[in-house]
Backbone as CSV, one residue per row, in Angstrom:
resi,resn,N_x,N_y,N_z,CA_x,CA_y,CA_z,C_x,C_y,C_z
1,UNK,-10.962,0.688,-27.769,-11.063,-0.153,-26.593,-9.887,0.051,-25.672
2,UNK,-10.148,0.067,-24.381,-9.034,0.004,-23.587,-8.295,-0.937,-22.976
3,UNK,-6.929,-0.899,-22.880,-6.219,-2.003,-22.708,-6.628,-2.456,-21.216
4,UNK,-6.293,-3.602,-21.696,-7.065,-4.227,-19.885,-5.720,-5.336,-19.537
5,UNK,-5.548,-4.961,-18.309,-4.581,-5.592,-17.766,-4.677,-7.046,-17.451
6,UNK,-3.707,-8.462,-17.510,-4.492,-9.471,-16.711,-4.491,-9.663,-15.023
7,UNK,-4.620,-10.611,-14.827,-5.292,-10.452,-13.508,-4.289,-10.600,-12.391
8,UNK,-3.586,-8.959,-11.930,-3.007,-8.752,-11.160,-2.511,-8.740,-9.939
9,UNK,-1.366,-9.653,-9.197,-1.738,-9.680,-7.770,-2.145,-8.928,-6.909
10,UNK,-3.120,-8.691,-6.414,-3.249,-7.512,-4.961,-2.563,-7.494,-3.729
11,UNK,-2.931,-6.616,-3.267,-2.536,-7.075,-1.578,-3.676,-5.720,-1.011
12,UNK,-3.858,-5.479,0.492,-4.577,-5.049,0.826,-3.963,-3.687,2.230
13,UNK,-3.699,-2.449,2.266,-3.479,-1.568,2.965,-3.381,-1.611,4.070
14,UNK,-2.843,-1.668,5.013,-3.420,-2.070,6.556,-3.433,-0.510,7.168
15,UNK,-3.378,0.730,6.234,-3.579,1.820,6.956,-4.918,2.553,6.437
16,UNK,-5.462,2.533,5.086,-6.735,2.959,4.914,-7.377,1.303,4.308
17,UNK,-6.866,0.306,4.151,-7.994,-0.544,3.929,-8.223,-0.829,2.956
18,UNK,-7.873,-0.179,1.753,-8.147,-0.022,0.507,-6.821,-1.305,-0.454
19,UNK,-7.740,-2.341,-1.269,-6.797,-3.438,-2.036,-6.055,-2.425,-3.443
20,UNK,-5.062,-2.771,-3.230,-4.025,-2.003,-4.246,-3.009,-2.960,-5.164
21,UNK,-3.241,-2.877,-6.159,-2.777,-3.857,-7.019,-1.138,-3.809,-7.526
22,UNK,-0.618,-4.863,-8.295,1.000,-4.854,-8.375,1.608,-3.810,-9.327
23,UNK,2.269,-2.885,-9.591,2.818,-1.752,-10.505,4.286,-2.809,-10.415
24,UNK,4.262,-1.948,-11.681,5.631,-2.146,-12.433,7.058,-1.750,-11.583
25,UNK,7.022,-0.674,-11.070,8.079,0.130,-10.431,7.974,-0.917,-8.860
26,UNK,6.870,-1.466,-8.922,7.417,-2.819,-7.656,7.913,-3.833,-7.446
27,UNK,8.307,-4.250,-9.246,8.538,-5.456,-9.382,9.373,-6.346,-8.799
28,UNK,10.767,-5.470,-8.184,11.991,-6.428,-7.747,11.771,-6.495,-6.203
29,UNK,10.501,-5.952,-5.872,10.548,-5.866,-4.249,8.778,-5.896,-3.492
30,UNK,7.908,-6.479,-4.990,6.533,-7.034,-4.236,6.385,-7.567,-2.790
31,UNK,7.138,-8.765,-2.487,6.925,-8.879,-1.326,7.220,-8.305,-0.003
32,UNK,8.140,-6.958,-0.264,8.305,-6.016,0.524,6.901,-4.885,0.989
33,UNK,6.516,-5.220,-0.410,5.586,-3.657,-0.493,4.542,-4.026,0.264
34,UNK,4.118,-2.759,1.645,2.841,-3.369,2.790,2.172,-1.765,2.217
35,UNK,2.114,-0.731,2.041,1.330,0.071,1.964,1.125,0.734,0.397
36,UNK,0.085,1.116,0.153,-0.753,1.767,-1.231,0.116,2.934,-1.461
37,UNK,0.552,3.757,-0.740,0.538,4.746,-1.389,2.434,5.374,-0.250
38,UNK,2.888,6.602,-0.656,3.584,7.273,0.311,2.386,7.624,1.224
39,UNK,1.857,8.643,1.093,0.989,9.053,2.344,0.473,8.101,3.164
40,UNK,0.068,6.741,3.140,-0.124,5.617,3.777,1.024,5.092,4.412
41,UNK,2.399,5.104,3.883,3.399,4.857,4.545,4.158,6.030,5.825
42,UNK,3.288,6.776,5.001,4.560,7.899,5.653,3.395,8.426,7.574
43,UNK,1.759,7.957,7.506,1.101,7.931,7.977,0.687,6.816,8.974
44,UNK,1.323,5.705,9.005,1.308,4.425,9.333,1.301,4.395,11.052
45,UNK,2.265,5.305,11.680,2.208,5.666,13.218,1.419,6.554,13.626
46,UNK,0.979,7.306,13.274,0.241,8.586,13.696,-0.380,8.479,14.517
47,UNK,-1.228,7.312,14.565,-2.209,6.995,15.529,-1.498,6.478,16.471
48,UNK,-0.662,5.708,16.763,0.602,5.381,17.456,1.095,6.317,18.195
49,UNK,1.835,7.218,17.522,2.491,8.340,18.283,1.756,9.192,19.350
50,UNK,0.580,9.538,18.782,-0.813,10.188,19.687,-0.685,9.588,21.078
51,UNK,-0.933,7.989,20.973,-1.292,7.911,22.225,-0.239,7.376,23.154
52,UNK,1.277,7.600,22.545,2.873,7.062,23.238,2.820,8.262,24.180
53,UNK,2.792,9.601,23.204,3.055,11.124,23.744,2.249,11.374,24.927
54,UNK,1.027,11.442,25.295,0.506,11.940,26.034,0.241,10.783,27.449
């Protein structure tokens, strides 16, 4: 059987949308954490920048 976690806080992506749940390596700074992933963070302006530049 597989271990099943209990019922973990989420929060929700504001760059793909997608609910991403609490990890360990977040623990001392959850309420900091706004994006899922690096590539979501590191992606966060893009759409931003597009339309500053031109």
């Amino acid at each position: 059987m597989a271990h099943r976690k209990p019922n973990l806080p989420t929060k929700t992506c504001p760059v793909c949308g997608r609910p991403f749940a609490w990890r360990k390596k977040w623990a001392r700074d959850w309420d900091a954490v706004v994006y899922c992933s690096e590539r979501c963070r590191r992606s966060k302006n893009k759409s931003g920048q597009a339309s500053r530049a031109g």
